[in-house]
C-alpha positions as CSV (number, residue, x, y, z in Angstrom):
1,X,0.0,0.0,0.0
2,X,3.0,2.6,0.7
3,X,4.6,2.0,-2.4
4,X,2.2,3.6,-4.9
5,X,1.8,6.5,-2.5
6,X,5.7,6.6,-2.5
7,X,6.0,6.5,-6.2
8,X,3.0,9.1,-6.2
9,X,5.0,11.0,-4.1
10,X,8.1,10.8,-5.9
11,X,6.5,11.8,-9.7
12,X,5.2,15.1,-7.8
13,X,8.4,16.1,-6.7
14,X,10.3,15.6,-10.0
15,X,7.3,17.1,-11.8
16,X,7.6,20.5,-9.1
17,X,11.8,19.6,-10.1
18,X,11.3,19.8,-13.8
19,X,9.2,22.6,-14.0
20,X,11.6,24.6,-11.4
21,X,14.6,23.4,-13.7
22,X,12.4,25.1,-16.5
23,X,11.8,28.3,-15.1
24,X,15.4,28.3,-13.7
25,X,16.7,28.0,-17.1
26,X,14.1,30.4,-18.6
27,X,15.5,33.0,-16.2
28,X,19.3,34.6,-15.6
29,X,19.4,31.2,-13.3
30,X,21.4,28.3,-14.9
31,X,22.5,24.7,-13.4
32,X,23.7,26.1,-10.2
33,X,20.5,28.0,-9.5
34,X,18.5,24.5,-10.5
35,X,21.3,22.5,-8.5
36,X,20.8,24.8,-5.5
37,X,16.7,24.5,-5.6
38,X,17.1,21.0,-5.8
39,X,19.5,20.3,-2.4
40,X,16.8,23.0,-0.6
41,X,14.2,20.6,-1.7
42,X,15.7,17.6,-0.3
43,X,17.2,19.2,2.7
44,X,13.4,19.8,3.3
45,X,12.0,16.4,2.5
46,X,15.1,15.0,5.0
47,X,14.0,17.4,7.5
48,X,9.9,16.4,7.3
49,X,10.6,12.8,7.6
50,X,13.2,13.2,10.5
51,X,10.0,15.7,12.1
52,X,8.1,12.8,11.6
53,X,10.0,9.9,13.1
54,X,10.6,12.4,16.3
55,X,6.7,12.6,16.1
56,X,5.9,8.9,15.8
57,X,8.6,8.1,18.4
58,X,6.6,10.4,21.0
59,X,3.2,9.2,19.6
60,X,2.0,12.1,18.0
61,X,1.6,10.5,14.1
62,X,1.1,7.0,13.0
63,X,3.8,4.6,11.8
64,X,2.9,4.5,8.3
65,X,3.6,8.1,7.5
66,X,6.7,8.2,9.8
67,X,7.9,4.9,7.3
68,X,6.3,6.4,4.3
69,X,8.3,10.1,5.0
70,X,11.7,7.8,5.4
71,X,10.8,6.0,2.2
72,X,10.8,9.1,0.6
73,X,13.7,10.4,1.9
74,X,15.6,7.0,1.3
75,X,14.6,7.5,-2.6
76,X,15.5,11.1,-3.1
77,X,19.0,10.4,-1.3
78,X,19.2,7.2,-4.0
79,X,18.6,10.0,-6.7
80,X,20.5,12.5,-5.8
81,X,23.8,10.2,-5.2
82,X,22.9,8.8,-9.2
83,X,22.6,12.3,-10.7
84,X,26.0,13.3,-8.5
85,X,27.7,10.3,-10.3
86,X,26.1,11.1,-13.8
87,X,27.6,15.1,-13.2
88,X,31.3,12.8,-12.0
89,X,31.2,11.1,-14.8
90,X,30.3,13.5,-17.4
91,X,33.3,15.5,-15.6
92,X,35.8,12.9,-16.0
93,X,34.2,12.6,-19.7
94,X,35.3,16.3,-20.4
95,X,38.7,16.2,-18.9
96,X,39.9,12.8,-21.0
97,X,39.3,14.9,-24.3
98,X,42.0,16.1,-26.7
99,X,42.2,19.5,-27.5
């Protein structure tokens, strides 16, 4: 049952990532800009789900959306650590050509 929300969850936020990465390039923002937007998103998904395990620990929320919030959390980390190793990669790409 928590997996389509998760995967529900996770489409929205690379939807709201796309369509800032959009508008950030639209603008005098570039790749940093979008790069930036998209750590302060994360740090704030890390930050709800570590609200909500404090909150399930005391009792105040249920299990399922302390789990669900870590889930989450667990995926956009998994993402962010691929696209840092596509950006590494495309790096070393760069620096192996001839001039």
């Amino acid at each position: 049952m928590a997996i389509p929300v998760l995967a529900a969850n996770s489409y929205a936020a690379a939807q709201k990532l796309m369509e800032a990465g959009s508008s950030a390039t639209s603008s005098t923002g570039g790749f940093s800009d979008l790069v930036k937007q998209s750590i302060a998103a994360f740090e704030g998904q890390a930050r709800h789900a570590d609200q909500q395990m404090s909150n399930a620990i005391s009792g105040h929320v249920d299990y399922v959306s302390a789990v669900t919030a870590v889930a989450e959390t667990e995926t956009a980390v998994e993402t962010l650590v691929a696209v840092r190793d596509k950006v590494i990669a495309a790096y070393d790409d760069i620096m192996r050509m001839t001039i």
